[in-house]
N, C-alpha and C positions, 0 to 999 in steps of 0.2 A: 222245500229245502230238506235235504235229509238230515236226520239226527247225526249225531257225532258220538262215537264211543271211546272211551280210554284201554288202546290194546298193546302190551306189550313194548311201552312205553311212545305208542305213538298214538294219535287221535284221527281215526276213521270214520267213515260214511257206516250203517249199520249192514248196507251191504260188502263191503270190505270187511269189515269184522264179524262176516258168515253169523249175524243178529236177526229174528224178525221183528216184525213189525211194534213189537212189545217188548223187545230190546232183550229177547232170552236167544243162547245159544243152543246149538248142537251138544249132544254129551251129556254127560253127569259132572255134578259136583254139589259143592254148598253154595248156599247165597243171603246175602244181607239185604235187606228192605230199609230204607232210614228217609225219614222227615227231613226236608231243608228249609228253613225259612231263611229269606234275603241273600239267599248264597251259603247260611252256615247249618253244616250236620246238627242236628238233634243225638245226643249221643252216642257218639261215633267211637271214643273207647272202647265202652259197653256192647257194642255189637262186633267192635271188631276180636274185643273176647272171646264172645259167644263162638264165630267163624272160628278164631284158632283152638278152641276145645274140641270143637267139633274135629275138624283135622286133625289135630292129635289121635281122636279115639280113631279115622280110619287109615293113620300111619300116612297122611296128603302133606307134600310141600307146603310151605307160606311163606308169601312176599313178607319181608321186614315191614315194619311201623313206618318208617322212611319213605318207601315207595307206594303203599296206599295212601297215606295221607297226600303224596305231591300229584298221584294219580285222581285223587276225590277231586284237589282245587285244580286243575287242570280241566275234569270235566264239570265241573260245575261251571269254569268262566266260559268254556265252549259253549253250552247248554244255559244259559241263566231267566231262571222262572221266580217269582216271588215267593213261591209254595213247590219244593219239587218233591221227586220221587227217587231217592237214589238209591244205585242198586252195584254192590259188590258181588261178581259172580268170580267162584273160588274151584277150578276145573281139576278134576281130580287126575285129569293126565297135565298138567303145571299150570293150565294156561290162567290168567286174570284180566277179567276186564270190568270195566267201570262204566254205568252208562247212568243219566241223569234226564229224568222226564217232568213234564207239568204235572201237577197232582191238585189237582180240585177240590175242595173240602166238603165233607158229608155236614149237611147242617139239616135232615132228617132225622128222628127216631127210625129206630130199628125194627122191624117185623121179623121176625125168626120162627124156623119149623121146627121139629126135631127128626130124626134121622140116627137110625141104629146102624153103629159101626160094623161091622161082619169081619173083618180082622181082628184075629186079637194085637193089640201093640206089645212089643217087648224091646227091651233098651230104650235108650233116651230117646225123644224124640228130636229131629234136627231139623234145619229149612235146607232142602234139597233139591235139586232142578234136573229132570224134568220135573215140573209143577202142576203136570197133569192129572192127579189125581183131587188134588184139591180144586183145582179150578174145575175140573170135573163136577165136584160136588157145590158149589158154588153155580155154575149154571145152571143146575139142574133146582138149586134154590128158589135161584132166582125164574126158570121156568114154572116153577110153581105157587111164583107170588112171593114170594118170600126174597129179604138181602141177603142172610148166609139162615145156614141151620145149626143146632145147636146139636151136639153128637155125644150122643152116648155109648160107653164102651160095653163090652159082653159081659161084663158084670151086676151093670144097670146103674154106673154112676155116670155123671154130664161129665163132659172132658171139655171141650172149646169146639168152634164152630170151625169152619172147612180153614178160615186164616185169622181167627183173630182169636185171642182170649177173653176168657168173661170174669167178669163181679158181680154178685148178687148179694142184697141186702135182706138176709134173714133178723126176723126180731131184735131190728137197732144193728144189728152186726155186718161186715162187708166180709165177704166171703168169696174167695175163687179156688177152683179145684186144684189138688197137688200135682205135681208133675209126675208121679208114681201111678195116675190113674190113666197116664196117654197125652198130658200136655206139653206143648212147647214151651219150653222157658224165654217168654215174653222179656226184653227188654223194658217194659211198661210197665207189664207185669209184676216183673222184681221191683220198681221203682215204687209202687204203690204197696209192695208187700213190705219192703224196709222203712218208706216214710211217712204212708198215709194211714198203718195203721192195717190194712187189709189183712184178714183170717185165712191161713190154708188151711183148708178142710175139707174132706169128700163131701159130696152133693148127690144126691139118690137120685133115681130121676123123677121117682114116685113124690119129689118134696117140691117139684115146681109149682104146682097149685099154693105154696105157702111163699112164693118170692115176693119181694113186696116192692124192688126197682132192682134194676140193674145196668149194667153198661158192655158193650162191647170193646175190647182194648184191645189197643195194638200202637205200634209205634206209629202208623200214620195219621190212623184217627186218633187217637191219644185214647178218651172215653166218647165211644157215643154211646148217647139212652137207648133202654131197648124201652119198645111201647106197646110191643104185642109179642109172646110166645104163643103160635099157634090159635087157639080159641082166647087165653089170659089175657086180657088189657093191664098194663103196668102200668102204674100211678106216677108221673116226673113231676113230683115235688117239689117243695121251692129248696128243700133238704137235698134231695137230689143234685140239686140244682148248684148246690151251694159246694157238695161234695164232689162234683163234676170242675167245679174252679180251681178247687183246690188239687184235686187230680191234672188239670191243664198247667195250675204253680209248679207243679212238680217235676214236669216232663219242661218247660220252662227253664228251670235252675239248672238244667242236662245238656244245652241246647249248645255250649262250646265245650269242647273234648271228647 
């Protein structure tokens, strides 16, 4: 049975809404990734922010609050997974669509490479589609053993890996890189850096030998542990462990609006 997308107020097969198999279109624009459990957005505000800043900074229409929101539960009833994958794609020539996939939960530790950036980044950094460059760098991770890699910019500081942000726990302290060094402003991200406490501060990349756990974040996986950077075994704690819950509380209390 084909998938069903939310396009232009009507609900299509992904062949009708010119989608592949992974539910991206044709074209450029921005896009939203969001967690669903039982049918409800994981903070779907907070990302639907994100999307209209982003727009704003490239002068892109935006649907009203009104009409994404009746477009999410639309496709989510068409679409209903216990755990989904929902994805607002925001077309810089008007268009919007809405698609909602299964999403299976990482319950692995992470293995991670590193991987030096060769661009330099300048302005903010935004989620943009085509997504070939990161999925790019993600198979080629993953062809090498590894689930993502951890990316360092021309300066020699960590930035985040091909799609997720990180936390590293230097001497008691939680630490993730600032967004001035090439990162994405994580919806996660911000949530741990407002409520749990989390440090922003540059990360050398000469100081991974001194990490002493970490996590991969993103709004799908919330936090997963990382267990290996390259040769480094990472210690998952029962500290970790316990910091990982309260990270999963967090993204929790987000989980309507």
């Amino acid at each position: 049975m084909s998938q069903i997308a939310w396009v232009a107020g009507r609900l299509l097969s992904y062949e009708e809404a010119q989608l592949d198999s992974a539910g991206w279109p044709n074209g450029t624009g921005i896009f939203e990734t969001i967690k669903t459990v039982d049918g409800q957005p994981w903070a779907l505000s907070r990302h639907m922010r994100r999307a209209l800043n982003s727009a704003r900074r490239n002068d892109q229409s935006f649907p009203n609050e009104d009409l994404i929101r009746s477009a999410v539960a639309e496709t989510i009833a068409a679409n209903q997974f216990s755990i989904g994958r929902l994805r607002l794609l925001f077309g810089f020539d008007g268009s919007f669509r809405v698609t909602h996939q299964e999403y299976l939960e990482v319950k692995t530790s992470a293995k991670l490479g590193i991987r030096d950036l060769i661009a330099e980044v300048s302005g903010p950094v935004e989620k943009r589609y085509p997504y070939t460059q990161n999925l790019q760098l993600l198979g080629e991770a993953k062809s090498a053993g590894f689930a993502d890699y951890i990316l360092v910019n021309r300066d020699g500081f960590i930035t985040e890996t091909a799609i997720s942000n990180l936390v590293f726990k230097f001497d008691g302290e939680w630490i993730t890189p600032p967004l001035s060094d090439g990162v994405l402003p994580g919806v996660m991200r911000a949530l741990l850096v407002e409520k749990n406490g989390v440090i922003v501060r540059q990360i050398q990349a000469n100081q991974m030998n001194q990490i002493e756990s970490g996590f991969v974040v993103s709004s799908l996986k919330i936090a997963q542990p990382i267990g290996q950077i390259g040769d480094l075994t990472l210690a998952i704690s029962a500290e970790s462990e316990q910091m990982r819950a309260e990270f999963a509380a967090t993204a929790l209390a987000t989980s309507v609006g």
